[in-house]
C-alpha positions as CSV (number, residue, x, y, z in Angstrom):
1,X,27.4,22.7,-1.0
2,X,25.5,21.6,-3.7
3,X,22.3,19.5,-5.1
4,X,23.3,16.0,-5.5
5,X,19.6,15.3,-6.3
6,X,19.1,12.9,-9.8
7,X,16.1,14.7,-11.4
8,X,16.1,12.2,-14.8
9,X,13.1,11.4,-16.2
10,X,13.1,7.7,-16.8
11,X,16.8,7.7,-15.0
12,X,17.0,4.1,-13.1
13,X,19.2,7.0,-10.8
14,X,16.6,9.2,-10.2
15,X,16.1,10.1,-6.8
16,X,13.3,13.6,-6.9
17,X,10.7,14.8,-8.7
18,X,11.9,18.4,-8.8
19,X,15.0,19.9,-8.3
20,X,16.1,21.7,-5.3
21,X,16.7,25.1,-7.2
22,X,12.9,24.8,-8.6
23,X,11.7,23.8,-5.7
24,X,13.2,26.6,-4.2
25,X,11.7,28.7,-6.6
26,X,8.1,27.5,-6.4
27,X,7.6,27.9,-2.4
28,X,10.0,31.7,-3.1
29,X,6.5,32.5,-5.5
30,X,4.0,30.9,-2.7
31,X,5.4,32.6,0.1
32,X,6.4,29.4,2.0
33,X,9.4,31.0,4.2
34,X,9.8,27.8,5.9
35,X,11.9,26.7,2.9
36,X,14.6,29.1,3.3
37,X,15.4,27.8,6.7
38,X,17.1,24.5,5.0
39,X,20.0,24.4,3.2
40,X,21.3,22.6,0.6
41,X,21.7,18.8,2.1
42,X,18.2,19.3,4.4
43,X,16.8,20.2,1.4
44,X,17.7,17.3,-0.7
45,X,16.9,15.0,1.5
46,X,13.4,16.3,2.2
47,X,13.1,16.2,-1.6
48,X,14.3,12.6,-1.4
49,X,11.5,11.5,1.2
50,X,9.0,13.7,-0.3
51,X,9.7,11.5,-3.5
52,X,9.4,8.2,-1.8
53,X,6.4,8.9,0.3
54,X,4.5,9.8,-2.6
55,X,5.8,7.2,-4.8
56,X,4.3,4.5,-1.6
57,X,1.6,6.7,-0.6
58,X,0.1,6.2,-4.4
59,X,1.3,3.0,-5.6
60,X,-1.6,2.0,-7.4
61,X,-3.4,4.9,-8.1
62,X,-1.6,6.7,-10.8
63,X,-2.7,6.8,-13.8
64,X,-1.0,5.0,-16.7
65,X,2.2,2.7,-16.4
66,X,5.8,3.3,-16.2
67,X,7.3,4.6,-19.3
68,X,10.6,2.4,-18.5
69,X,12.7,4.7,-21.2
70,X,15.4,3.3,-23.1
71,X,18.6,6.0,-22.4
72,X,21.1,3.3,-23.3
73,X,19.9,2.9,-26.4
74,X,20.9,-0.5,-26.4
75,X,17.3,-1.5,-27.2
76,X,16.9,-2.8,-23.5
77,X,15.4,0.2,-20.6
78,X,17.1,0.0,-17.3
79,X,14.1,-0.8,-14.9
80,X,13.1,2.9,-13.6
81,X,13.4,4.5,-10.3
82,X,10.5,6.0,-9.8
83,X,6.9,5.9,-10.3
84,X,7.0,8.5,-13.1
85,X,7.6,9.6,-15.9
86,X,4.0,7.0,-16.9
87,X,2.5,6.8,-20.3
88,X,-1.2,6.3,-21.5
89,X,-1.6,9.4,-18.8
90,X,-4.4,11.9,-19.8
91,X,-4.6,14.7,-17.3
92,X,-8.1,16.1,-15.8
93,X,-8.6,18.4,-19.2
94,X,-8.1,15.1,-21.7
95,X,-4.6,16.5,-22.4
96,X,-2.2,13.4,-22.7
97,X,0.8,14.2,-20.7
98,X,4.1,12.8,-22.8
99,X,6.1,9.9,-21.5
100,X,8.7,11.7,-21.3
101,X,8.1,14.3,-18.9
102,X,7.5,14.4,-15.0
103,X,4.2,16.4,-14.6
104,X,4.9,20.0,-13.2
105,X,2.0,19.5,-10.9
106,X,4.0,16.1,-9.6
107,X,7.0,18.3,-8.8
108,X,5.0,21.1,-6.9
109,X,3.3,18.4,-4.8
110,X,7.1,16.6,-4.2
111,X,8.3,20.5,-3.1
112,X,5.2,20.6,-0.8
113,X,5.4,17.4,1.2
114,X,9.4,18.2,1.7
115,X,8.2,21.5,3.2
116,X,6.3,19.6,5.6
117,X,9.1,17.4,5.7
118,X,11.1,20.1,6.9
119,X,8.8,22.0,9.6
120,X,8.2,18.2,11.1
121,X,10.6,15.9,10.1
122,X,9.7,12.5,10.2
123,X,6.1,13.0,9.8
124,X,5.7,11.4,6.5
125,X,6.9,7.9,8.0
126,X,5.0,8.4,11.9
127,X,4.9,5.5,14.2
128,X,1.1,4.9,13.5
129,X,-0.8,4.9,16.4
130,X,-1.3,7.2,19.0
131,X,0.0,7.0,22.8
132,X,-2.2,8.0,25.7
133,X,-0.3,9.8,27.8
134,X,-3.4,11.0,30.8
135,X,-7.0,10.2,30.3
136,X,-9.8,11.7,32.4
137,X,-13.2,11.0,32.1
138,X,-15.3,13.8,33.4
139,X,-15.1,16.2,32.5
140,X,-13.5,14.6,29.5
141,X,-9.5,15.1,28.9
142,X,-6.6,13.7,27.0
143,X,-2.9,14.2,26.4
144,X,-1.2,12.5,24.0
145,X,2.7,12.2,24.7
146,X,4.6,14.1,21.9
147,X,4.8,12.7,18.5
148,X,1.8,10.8,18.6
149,X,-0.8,13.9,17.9
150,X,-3.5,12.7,15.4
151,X,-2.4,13.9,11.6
152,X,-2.6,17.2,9.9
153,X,-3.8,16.9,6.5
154,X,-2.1,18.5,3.4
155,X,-5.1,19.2,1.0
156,X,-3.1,20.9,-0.9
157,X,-1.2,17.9,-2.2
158,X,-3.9,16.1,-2.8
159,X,-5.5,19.0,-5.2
160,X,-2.1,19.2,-7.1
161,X,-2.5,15.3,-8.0
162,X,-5.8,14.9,-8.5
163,X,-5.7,14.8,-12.5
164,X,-2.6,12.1,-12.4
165,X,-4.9,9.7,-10.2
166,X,-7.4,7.2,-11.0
167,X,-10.6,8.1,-10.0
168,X,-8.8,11.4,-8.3
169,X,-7.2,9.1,-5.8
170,X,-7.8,9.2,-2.0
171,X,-9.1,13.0,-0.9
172,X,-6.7,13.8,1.3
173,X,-3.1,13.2,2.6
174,X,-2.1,13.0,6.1
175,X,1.3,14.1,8.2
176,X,2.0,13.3,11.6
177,X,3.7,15.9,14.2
178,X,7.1,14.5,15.3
């Protein structure tokens, strides 16, 4: 099977902020094995949900506006997809990042949160809240019943964004076991 993933800058299609085969590539040269246990279809869609967590997990925070490119070239741009490509963006070294483009950084961040997606799927969109399964007091133990653990941050999301954010954005991002 193949990608059916829109990677399109600007593309009112657009569906990922990095393909499959990159993303495939990037975890390949970071050693993240857990990759290779998808396939093609798991893999896009964890790409998919990667791209809309992040997209609603920093609604507001990037840097910039959309870029809302005209590819018709009828003089009217289709209303984008996604959050980016932006323009007006200058990264964390004062370099302005083109309206064209979708930040590599943005793309290594999408191919991390779909690895999480993978190991624990569901855990970017948890039930929030967590459910007490046995409580005891002294000395003190809990159990929470499975699926409602408190998160497990992903810092290193987080670090890849921190340039595209106002004011660096919130510190950290949070996944929930499933």
């Amino acid at each position: 099977m193949t990608s059916t993933l829109v990677v399109d800058a600007g593309s009112p299609d657009a569906d990922s902020y990095i393909s499959s085969a990159l993303a495939a590539t990037y975890h390949a040269a970071h050693g993240n094995d857990g990759w290779l246990d998808g396939d093609d279809a798991a893999w896009d869609q964890a790409l998919r949900r990667a791209t809309i967590f992040l997209d609603g997990r920093y609604r507001g925070d990037w840097k910039g506006r959309k870029t809302n490119i005209d590819k018709t070239g009828l003089g009217s741009p289709p209303a984008q997809s996604l959050a980016w490509p932006r323009c007006g963006v200058v990264d964390e070294e004062g370099d302005l990042i083109a309206d064209s483009v979708i930040p590599r950084v943005l793309g290594y961040a999408c191919a991390e949160v779909a690895l999480q997606e993978l190991a624990s799927p569901g855990s970017m969109f948890p039930q929030i809240g967590q459910a007490t399964k046995m409580e005891k007091v002294g000395p003190i133990t809990v159990e929470y019943i499975p699926g409602s653990e408190p998160g497990v941050e992903l810092t290193i999301v987080a670090n890849l964004l921190d340039g595209l954010l106002i004011d660096g954005g919130s510190n950290s991002v949070t996944f929930f076991a499933r």
